[in-house]
N, C-alpha and C positions, 0 to 999 in steps of 0.2 A: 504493500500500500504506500512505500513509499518514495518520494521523487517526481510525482503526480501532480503538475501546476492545475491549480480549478477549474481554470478557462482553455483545458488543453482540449474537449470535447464538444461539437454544436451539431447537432440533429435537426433538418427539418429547418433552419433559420433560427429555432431556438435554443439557446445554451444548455444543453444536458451539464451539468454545474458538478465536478468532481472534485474531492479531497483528497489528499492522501489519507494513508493509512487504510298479523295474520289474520283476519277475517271468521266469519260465521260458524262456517264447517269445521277451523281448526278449533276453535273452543267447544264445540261437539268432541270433537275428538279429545281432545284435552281433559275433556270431564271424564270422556266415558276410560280412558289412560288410569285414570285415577281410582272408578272405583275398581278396575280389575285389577288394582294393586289391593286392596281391601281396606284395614283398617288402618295404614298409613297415607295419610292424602296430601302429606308435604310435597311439596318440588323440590326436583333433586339441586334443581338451582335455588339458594339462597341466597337472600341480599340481605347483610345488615351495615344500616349506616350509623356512623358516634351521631349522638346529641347531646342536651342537656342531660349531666349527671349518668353518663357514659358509664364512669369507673363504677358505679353503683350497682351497675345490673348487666347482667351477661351482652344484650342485645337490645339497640333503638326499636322501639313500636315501626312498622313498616308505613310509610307515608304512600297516596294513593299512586305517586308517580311512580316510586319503586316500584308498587305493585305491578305499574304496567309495562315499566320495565323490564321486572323478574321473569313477567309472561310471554314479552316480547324473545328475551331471550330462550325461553323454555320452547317455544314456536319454535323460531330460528333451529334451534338444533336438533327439536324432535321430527319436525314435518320437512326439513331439507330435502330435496330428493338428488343431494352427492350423493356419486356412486362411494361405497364403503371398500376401501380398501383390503387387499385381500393377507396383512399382514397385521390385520388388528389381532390383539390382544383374546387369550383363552376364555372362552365364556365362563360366566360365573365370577367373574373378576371384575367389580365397580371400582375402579380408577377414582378420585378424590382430589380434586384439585381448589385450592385456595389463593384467590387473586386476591392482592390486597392494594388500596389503591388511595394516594393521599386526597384526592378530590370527591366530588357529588358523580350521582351515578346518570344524569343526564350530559353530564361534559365528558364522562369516558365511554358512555353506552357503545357509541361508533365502534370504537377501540377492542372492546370486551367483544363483541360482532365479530370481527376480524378474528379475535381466537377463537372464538368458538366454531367459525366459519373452517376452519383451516384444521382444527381438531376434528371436526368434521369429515372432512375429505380424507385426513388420514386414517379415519376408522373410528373414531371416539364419540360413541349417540349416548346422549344427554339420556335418560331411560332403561337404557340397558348396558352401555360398558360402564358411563361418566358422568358422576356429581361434580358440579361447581361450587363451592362455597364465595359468595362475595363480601369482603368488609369494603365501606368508604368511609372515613375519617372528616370530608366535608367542608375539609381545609380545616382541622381541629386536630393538627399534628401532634400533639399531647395525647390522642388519642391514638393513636398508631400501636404503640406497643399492647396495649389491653388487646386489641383488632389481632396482632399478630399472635398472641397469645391464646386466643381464642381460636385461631387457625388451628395450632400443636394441638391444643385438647383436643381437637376432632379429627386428630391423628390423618390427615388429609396427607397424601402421596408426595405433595410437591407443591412449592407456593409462586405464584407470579408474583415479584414486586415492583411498581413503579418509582421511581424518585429514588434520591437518596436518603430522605428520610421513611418511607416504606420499608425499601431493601434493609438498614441498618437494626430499624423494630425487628424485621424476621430472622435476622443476624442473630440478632441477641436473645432471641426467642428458641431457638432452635442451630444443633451446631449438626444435626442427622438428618433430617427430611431438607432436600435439597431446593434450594430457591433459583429463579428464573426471573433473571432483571429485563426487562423490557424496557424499561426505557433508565439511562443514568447517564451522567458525568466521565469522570476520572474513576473505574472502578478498583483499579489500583491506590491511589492517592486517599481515598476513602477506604480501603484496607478492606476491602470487601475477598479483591481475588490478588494471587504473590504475582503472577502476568494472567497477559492476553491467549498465552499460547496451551498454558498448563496453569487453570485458576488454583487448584490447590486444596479447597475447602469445599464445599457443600455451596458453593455459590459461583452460578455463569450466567448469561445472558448475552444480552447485547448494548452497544451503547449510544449516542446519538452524535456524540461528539467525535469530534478529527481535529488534527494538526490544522491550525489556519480559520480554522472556521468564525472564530472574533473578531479578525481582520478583516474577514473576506466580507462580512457583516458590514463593517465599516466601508469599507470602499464601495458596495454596491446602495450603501444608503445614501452618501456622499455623490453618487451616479446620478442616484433616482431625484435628491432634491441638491441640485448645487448650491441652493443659498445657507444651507447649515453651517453654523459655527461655531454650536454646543451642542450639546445634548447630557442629558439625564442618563445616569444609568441604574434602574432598578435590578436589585441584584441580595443576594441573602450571604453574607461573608461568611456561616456557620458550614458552609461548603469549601472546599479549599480548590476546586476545577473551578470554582465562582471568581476568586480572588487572584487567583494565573487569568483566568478569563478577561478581569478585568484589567490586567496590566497588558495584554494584549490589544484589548480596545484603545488603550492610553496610547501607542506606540503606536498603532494604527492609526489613527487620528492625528497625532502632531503629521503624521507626513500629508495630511491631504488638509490641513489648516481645523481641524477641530478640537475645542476642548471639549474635556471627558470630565462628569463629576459624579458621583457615584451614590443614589438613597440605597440606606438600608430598609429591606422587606422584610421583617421574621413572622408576621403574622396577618390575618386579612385588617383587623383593626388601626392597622399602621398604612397602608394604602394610600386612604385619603390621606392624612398627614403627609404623605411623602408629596403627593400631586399639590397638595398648597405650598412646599417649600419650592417646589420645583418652578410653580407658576411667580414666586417671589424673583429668581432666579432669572426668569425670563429664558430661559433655555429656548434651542429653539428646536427639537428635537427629542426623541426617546427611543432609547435599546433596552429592551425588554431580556432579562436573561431565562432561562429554563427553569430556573426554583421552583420547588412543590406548589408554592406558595403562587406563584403568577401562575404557572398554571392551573390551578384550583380556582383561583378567582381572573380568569382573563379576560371574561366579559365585562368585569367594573372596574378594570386596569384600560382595555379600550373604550370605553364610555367616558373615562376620567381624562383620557388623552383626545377624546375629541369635544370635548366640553372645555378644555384650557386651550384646543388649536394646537394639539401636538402631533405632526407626524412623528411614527413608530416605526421600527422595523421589529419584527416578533422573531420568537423561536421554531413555530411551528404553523402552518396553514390554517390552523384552526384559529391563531387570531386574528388572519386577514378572513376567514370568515365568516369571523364574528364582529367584522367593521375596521379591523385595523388597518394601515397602509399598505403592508407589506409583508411578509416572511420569507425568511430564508433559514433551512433546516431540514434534517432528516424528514424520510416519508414515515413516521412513527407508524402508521398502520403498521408499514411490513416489519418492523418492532415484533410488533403484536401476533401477526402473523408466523413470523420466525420463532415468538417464544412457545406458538406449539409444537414446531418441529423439535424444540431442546424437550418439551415433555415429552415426545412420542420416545426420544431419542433416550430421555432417561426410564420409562415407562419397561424399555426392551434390554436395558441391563446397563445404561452406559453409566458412568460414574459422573456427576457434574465437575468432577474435581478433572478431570480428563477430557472435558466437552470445552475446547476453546471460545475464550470471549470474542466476538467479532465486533467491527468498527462500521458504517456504514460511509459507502465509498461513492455514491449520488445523492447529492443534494436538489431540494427543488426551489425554486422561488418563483412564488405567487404575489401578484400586486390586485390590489383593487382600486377599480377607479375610480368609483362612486365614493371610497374615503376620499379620494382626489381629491373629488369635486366639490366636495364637504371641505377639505383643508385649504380649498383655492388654490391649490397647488396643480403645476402641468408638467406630466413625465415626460421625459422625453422619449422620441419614437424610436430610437435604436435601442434603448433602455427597453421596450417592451417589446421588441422584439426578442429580448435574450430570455425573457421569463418564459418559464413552465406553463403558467397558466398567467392569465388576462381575466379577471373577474370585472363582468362591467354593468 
């Protein structure tokens, strides 16, 4: 992966961007699923998310969106008509899987789709090989470890973790029942895994980040609006891939004429705070980092940036489509995707400690123009032509 300049690939006229390194009859069915199980009428998919007084009690009451969440995904995996792989798993054998995830379950719903989609196709039916256990935390990162906690008791096979703060609760939670990072950082610098090549412990995944990718952030936001000459950088320094991240941005920026200043984020209640110092500031820009935290709350992080007139550049697609200017970053779907092939992979005997970390080596970048239009602002046309996608 490495030696690989970002702009060494274009597809099509637009830059392929490299790094180195269910309806009526299903709830018929559904029901009728249910009673020929008999007196157990739980779904094998569960969702609990923290609330108030969390540490109190094993499990939040299920709000009605979960619900239809829960069912959505229950659909999803039992009424698929993927063909089943002809390498699945011995019958009689329910599989157990525990996603644990620092956000609400309508910001990662997509995401959790994509696994179950792809566990799917490899042979894994929600019903008869495979329970999912879901925690969501709500952005209420305090609650994380009870969440991962609560995973072990239920003696579940293997745990997906998102974030650095998810991954590290299952850490400490568990040093036997192997975890599955779908989305992180530095998994090294976080002491998660000893390398990329041979993680070492009961912990592998994948990660989002690459060599360059803070700069490269820089320079294509500095593209996209030339009049920038600051910007904000929200960011949680309790990460230590946050804190290199950001002396990357610093260093990037002085070469293209920008200063970098840097709000701390550790929780959703600090947000707004950060966006009224920032508006004191006059900044005239915003880099958004990857923290549990911004991603949990990124619809009231882009709400807050176009209420002060901030263009952004985000981490992930999902904040340009949830109103932001722009992102540039990993496709995390295939994250998500990928993190069912490391279950199937540990499911059939592989050790996580022997299943190599991977880097994602295609980045994509999405602009929307309608925040554009909203920031007054006009990209320029070679600028959109290098993007992935043109949201208009």
């Amino acid at each position: 992966m490495q030696g690989r300049n970002p702009d060494q690939q274009r597809r099509g006229g637009r830059a392929r961007l490299h790094l180195p390194g269910r309806p009526r009859q299903y709830r018929a069915a559904h029901r009728a699923a249910h009673r020929r199980r008999g007196e157990d009428r739980r779904p094998l998919t569960r969702i609990v998310r923290a609330g108030p007084g969390f540490a109190s009690r094993r499990s939040a009451r299920l709000s009605e969106s979960t619900r239809r969440l829960s069912l959505a995904l229950i659909l999803g995996i039992s009424f698929s008509l993927v063909p089943l792989s002809a390498e699945a798993q011995p019958a009689g054998k329910v599989w157990r899987v525990g996603v644990l995830e620092p956000g609400e379950p309508s910001a990662r719903a997509h995401l959790i789709e994509a696994l179950s989609r792809r566990l799917r196709e490899l042979g894994y039916e929600e019903g008869r090989n495979l329970a999912i256990e879901l925690r969501f935390a709500n952005g209420r990162l305090e609650s994380l470890p009870s969440l991962a906690a609560e995973l072990v008791r239920l003696k579940v096979d293997a745990i997906v973790a998102s974030t650095t703060p998810s991954i590290r609760a299952a850490q400490r939670a568990t040093n036997t029942i192997p975890i599955v990072m779908s989305t992180v950082g530095d998994p090294i610098e976080a002491g998660f895994v000893v390398s990329f090549a041979r993680p070492g412990g009961n912990i592998t995944g994948r990660t989002t980040q690459a060599p360059e990718l803070m700069g490269k952030r820089v320079q294509l936001f500095k593209e996209a609006v030339p009049t920038l000459t600051s910007v904000a950088v929200l960011l949680d320094t309790r990460n230590a891939h946050e804190v290199h991240g950001f002396k990357e941005v610093t260093a990037a920026a002085q070469k293209v004429g920008i200063k970098p200043q840097s709000f701390e984020v550790r929780g959703p209640e600090e947000i707004d705070a950060a966006f009224a110092t920032i508006a004191l500031t006059r900044g005239s820009g915003l880099i958004v980092f990857e923290s549990a935290i911004n991603n949990s709350f990124r619809t009231r992080i882009v709400d807050l940036a176009t209420k002060h007139h901030l263009p952004g550049i985000y981490p992930f697609r999902d904040f340009a489509e949830s109103g932001g200017l722009m992102s540039f970053g990993a496709k995390i779907v295939d994250n998500y995707r990928q993190a069912a092939v490391y279950l199937d992979k540990i499911f059939k005997g592989v050790k996580a400690a022997d299943l190599p970390v991977e880097q994602p080596t295609e980045f994509e970048l999405v602009v929307n123009l309608k925040a554009a239009k909203a920031l007054g602002l006009t990209i320029p046309q070679p600028f959109l032509l290098r993007a992935d996608q043109v949201m208009e």
